[in-house]
PyMOL Python script that loads the backbone (N, CA, C, O; Angstrom):
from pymol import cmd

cmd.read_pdbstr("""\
ATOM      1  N   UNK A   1       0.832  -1.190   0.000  1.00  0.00           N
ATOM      2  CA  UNK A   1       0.000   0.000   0.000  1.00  0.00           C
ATOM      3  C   UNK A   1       0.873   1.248   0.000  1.00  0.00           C
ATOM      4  O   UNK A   1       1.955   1.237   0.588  1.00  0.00           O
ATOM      5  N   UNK A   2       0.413   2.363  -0.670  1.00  0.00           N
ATOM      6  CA  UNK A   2       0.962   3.375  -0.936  1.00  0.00           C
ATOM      7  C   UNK A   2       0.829   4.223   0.568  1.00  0.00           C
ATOM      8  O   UNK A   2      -0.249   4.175   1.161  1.00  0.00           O
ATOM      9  N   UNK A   3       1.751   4.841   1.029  1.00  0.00           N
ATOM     10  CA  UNK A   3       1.680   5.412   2.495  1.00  0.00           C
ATOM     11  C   UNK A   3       1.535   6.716   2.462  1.00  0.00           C
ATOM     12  O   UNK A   3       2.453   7.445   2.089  1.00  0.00           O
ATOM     13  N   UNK A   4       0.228   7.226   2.893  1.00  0.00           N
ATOM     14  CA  UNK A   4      -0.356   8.210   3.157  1.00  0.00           C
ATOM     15  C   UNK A   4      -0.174   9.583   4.091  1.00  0.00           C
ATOM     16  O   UNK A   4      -0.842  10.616   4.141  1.00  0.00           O
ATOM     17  N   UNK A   5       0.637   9.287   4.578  1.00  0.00           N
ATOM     18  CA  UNK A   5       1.238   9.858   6.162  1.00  0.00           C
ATOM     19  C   UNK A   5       1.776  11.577   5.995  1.00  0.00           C
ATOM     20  O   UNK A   5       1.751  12.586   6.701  1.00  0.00           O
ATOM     21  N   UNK A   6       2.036  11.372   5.252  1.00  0.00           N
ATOM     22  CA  UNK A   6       2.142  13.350   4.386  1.00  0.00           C
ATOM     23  C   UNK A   6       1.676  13.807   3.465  1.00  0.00           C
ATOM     24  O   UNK A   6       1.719  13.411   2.300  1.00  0.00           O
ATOM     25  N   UNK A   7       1.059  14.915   4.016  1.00  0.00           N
ATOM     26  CA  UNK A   7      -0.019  15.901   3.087  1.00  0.00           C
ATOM     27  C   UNK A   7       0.883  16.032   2.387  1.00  0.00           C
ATOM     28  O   UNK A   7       2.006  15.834   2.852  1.00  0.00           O
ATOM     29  N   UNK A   8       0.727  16.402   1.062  1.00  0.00           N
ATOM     30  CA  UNK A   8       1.571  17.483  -0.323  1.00  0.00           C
ATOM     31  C   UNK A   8       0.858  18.405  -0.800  1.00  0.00           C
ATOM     32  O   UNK A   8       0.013  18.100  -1.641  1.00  0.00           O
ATOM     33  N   UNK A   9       0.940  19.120  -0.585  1.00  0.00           N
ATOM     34  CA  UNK A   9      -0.011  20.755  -0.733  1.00  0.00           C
ATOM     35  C   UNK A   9       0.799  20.889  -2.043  1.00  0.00           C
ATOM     36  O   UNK A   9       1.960  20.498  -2.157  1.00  0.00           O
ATOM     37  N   UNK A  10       0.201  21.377  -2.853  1.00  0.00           N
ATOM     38  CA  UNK A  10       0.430  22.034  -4.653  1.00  0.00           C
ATOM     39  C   UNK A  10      -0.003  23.452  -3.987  1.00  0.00           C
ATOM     40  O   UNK A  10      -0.894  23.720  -3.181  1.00  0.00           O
ATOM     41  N   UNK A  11       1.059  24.327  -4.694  1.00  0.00           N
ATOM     42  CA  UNK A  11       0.926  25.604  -4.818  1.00  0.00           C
ATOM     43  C   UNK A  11       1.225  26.421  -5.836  1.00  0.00           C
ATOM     44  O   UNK A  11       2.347  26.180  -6.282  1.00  0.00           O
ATOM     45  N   UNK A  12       0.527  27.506  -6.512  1.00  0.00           N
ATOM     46  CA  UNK A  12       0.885  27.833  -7.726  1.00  0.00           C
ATOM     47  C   UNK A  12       2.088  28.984  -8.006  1.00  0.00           C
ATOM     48  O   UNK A  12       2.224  29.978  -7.292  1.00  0.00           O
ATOM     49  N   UNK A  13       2.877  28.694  -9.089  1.00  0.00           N
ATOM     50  CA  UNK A  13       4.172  29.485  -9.154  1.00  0.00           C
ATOM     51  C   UNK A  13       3.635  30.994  -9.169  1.00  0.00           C
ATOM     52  O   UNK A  13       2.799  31.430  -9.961  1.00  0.00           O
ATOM     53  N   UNK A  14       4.257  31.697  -8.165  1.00  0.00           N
ATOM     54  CA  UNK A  14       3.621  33.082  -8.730  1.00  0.00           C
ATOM     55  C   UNK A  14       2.363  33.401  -8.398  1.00  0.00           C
ATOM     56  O   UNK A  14       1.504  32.524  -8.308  1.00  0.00           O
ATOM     57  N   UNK A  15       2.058  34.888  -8.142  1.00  0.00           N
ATOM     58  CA  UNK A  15       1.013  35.041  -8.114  1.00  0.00           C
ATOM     59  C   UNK A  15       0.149  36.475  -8.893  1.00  0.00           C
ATOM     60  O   UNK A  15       0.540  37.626  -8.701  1.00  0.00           O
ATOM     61  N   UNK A  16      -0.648  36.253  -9.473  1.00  0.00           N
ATOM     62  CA  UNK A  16      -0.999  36.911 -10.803  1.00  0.00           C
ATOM     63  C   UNK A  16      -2.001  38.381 -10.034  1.00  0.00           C
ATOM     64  O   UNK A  16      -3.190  38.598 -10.269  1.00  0.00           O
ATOM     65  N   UNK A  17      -1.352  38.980  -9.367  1.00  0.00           N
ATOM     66  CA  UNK A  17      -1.888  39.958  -8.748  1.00  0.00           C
ATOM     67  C   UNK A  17      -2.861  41.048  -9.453  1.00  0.00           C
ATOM     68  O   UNK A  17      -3.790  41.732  -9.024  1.00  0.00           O
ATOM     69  N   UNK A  18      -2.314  40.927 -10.577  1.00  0.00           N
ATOM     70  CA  UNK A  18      -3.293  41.947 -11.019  1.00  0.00           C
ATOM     71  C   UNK A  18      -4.293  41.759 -11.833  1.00  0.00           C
ATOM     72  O   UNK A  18      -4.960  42.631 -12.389  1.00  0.00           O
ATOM     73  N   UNK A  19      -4.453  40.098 -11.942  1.00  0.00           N
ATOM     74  CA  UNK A  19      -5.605  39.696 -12.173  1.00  0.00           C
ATOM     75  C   UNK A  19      -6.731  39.752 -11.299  1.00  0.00           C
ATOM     76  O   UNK A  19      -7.910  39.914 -11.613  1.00  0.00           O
ATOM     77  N   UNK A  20      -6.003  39.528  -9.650  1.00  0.00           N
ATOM     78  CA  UNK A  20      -6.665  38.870  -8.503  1.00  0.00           C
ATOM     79  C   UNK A  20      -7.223  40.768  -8.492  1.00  0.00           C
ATOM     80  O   UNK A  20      -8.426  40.788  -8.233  1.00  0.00           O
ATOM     81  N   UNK A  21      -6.857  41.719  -8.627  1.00  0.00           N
ATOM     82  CA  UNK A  21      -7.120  42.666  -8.171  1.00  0.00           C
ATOM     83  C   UNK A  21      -8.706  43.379  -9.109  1.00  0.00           C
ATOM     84  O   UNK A  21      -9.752  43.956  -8.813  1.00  0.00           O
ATOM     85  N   UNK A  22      -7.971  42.848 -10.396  1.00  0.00           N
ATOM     86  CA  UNK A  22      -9.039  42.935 -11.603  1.00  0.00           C
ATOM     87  C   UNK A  22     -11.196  42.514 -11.417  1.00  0.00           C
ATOM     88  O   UNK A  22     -12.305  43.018 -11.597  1.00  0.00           O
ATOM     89  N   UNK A  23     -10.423  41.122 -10.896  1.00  0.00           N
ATOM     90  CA  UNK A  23     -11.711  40.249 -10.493  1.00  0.00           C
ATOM     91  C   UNK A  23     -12.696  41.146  -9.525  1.00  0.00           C
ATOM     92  O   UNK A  23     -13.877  41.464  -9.665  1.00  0.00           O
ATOM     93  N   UNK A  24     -11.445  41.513  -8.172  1.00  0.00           N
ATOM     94  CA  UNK A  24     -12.360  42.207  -7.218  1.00  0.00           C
ATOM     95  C   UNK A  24     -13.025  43.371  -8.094  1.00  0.00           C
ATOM     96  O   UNK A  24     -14.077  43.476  -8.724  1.00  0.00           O
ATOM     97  N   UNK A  25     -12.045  44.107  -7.868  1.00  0.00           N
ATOM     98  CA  UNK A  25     -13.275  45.431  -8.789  1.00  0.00           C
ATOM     99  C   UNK A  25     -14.056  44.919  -9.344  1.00  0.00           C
ATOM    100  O   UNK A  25     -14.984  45.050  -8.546  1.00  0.00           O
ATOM    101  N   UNK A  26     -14.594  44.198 -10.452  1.00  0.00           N
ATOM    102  CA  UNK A  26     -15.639  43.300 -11.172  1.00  0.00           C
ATOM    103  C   UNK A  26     -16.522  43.436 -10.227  1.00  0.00           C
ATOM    104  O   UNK A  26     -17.618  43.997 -10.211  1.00  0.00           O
ATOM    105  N   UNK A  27     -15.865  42.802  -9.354  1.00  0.00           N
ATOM    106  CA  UNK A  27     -16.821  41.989  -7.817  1.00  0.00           C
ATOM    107  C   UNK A  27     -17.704  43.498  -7.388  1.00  0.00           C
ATOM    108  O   UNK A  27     -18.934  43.497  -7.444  1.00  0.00           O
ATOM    109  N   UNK A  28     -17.091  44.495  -7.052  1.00  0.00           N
ATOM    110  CA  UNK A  28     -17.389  45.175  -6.307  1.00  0.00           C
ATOM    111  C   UNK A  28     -18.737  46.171  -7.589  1.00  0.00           C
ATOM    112  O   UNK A  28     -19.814  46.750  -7.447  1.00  0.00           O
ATOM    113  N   UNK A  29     -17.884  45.884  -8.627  1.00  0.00           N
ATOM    114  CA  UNK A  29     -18.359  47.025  -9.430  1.00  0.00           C
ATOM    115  C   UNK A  29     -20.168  46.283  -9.755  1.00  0.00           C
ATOM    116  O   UNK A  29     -21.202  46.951  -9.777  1.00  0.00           O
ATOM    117  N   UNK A  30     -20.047  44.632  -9.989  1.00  0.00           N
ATOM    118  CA  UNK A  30     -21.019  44.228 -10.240  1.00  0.00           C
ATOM    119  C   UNK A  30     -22.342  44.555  -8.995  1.00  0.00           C
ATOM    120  O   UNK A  30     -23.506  44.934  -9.128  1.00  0.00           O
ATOM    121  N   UNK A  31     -21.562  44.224  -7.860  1.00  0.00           N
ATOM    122  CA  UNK A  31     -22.463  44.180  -6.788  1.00  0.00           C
ATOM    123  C   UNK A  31     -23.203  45.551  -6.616  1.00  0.00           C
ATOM    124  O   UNK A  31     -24.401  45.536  -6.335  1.00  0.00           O
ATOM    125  N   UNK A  32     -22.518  46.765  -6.778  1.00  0.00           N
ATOM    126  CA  UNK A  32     -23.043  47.907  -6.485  1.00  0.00           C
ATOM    127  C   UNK A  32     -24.156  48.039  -7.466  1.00  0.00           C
ATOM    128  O   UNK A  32     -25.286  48.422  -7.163  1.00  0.00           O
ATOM    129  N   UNK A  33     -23.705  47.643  -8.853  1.00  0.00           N
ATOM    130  CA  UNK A  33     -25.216  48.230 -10.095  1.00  0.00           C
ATOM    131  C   UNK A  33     -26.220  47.072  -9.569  1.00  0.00           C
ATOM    132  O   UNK A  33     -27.389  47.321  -9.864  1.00  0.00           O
ATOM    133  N   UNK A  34     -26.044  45.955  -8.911  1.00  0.00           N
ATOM    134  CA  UNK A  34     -26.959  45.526  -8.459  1.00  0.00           C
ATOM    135  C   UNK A  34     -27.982  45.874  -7.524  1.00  0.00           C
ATOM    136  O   UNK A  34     -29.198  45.964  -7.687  1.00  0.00           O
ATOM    137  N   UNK A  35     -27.194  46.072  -6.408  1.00  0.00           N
ATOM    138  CA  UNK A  35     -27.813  46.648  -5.437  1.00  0.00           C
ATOM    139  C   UNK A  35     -28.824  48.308  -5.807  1.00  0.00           C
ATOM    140  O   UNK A  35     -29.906  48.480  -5.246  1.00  0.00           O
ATOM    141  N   UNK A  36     -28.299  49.271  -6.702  1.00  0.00           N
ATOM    142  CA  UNK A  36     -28.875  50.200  -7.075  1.00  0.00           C
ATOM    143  C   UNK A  36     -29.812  50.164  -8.157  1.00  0.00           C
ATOM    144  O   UNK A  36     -30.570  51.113  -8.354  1.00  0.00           O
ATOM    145  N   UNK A  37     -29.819  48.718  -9.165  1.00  0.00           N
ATOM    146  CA  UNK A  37     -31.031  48.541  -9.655  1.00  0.00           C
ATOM    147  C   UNK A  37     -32.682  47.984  -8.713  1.00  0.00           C
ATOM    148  O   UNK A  37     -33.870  48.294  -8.627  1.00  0.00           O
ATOM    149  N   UNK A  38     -31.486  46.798  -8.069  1.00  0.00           N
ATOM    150  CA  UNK A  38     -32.929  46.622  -7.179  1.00  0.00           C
ATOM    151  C   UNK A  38     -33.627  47.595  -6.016  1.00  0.00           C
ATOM    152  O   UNK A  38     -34.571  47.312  -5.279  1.00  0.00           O
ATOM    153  N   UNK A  39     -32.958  48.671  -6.080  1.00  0.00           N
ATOM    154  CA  UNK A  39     -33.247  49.753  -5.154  1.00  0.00           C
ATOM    155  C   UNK A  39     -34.329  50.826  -5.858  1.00  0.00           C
ATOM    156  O   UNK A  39     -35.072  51.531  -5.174  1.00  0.00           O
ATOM    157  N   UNK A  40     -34.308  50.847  -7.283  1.00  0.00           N
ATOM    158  CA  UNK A  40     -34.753  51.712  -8.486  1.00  0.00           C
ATOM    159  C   UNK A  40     -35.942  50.778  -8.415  1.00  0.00           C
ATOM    160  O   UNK A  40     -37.046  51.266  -8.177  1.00  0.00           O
ATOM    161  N   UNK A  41     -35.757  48.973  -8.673  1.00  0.00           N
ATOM    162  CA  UNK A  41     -37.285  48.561  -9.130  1.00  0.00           C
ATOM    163  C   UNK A  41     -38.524  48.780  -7.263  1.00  0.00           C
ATOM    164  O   UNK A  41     -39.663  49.136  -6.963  1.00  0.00           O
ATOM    165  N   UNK A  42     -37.570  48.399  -6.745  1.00  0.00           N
ATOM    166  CA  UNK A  42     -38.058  48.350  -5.119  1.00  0.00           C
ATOM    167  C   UNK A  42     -39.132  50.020  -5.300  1.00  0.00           C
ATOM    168  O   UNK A  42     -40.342  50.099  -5.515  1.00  0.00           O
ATOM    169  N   UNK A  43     -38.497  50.730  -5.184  1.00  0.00           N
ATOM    170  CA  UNK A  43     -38.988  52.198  -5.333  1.00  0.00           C
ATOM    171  C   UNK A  43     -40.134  52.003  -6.658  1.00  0.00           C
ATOM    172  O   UNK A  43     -41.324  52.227  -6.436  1.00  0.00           O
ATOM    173  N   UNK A  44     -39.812  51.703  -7.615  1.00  0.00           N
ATOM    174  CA  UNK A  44     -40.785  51.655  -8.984  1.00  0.00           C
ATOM    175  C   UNK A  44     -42.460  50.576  -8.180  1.00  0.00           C
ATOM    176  O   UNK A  44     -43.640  50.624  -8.527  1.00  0.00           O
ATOM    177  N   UNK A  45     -41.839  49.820  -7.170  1.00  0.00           N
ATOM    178  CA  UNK A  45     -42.886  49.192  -7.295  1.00  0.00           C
ATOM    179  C   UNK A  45     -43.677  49.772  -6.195  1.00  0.00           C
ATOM    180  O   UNK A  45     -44.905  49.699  -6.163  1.00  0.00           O
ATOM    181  N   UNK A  46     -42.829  50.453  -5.131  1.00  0.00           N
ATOM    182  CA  UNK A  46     -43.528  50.692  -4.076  1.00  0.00           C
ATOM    183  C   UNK A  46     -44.626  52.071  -4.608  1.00  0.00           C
ATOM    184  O   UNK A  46     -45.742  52.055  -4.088  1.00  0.00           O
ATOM    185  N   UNK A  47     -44.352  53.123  -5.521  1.00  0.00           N
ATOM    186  CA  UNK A  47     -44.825  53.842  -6.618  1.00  0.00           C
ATOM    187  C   UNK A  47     -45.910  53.759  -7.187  1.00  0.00           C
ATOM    188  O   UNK A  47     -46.898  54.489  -7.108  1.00  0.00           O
ATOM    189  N   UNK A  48     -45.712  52.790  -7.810  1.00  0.00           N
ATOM    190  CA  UNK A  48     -47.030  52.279  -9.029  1.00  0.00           C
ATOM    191  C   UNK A  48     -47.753  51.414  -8.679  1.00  0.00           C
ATOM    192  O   UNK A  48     -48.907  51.455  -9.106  1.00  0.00           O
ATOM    193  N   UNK A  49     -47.372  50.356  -7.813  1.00  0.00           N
ATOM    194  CA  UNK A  49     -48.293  49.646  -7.293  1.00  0.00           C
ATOM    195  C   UNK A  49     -48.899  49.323  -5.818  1.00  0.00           C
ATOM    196  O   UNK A  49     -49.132  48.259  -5.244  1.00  0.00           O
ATOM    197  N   UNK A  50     -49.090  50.977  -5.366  1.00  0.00           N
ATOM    198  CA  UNK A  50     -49.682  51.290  -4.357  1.00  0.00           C
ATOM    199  C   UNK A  50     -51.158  51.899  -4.566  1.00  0.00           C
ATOM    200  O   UNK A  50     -51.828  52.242  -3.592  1.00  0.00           O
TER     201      UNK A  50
END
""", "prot")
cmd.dss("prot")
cmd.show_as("cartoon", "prot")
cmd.util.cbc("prot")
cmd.orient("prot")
């Protein structure tokens, strides 16, 4: 049997920072037009269908 007894963690060469930095903004940028559309329909509905 093959002996199990040590983890081997893989880790990647390098780290691509300004991708990782890229993504967030995405992240952040997506979340905000989200949050301010559903804030626009929230309001549209509380509006018109009162």
């Amino acid at each position: 049997m093959a002996d199990h007894s040590e983890v081997a963690y893989t880790t990647a060469d390098g780290n691509d920072y300004p991708a990782h930095e890229q993504t967030y903004e995405s992240s952040l940028k997506l979340t905000k037009y989200t949050c301010v559309t559903l804030v626009v329909i929230l309001a549209l509905m509380a509006i018109f269908l009162t």
